[in-house]
C-alpha positions in Angstrom: 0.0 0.0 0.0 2.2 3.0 0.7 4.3 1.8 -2.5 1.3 2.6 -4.5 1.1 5.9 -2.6 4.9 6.7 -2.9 4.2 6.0 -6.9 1.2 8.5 -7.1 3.3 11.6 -5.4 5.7 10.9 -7.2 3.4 10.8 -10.8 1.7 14.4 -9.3 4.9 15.5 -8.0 6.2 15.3 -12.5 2.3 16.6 -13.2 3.4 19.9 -11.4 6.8 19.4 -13.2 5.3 19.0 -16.5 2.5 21.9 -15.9 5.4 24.5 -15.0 7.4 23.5 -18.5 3.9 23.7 -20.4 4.0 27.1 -19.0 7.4 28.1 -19.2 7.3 26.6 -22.8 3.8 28.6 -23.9 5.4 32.1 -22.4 8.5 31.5 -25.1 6.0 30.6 -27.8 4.4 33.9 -27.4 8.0 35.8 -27.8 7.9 34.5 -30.9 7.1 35.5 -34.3 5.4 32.6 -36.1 5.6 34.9 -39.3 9.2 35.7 -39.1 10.8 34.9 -43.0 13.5 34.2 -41.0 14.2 30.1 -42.0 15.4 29.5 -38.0 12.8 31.0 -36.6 10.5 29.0 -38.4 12.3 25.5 -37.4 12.3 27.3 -33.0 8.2 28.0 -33.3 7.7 24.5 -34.6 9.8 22.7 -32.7 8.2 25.0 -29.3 4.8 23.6 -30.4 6.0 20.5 -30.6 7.0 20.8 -27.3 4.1 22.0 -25.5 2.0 19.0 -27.4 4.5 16.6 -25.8 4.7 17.9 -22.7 0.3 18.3 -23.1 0.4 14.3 -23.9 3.1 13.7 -21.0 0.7 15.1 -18.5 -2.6 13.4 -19.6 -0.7 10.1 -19.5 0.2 11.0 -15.8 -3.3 12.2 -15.5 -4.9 8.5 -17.2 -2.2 6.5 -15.0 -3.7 8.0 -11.6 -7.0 7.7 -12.3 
C-alpha cells in the first residue's frame, strides 16, 4: 500500500513538473514570431509547439495512470 502511494506523489509531484514547463514553454512561444521569413525562426516556433503538445500528452498520461 504505501508503495502505490509513494508512486502516485511521485506521478503528481512530475504533473506539477510537466504543468510548469507547459507554462514556461507557452510564455517562449508567445515571444515569438510565427511569421518571421527568418528560415530558424520558423524550425524554433515548430519545434516549441511541438514541445508543449508533448509535454500536453506527457501530463494526460500521468493524468490517465492516476485515475
Amino acid at each position: 500500500m504505501q508503495g502505490r502511494r509513494d508512486r502516485m506523489r511521485a506521478l503528481e509531484q512530475a504533473s506539477r513538473h510537466l504543468a510548469r514547463a507547459e507554462s514556461e514553454a507557452r510564455a517562449a512561444q508567445l515571444l515569438l514570431d510565427p511569421t518571421s521569413s527568418s528560415e530558424e525562426e520558423q524550425v524554433l516556433v515548430r519545434a516549441v509547439a511541438g514541445a508543449r503538445t508533448m509535454l500536453a500528452d506527457a501530463i494526460e498520461t500521468i493524468q490517465a495512470i492516476m485515475r
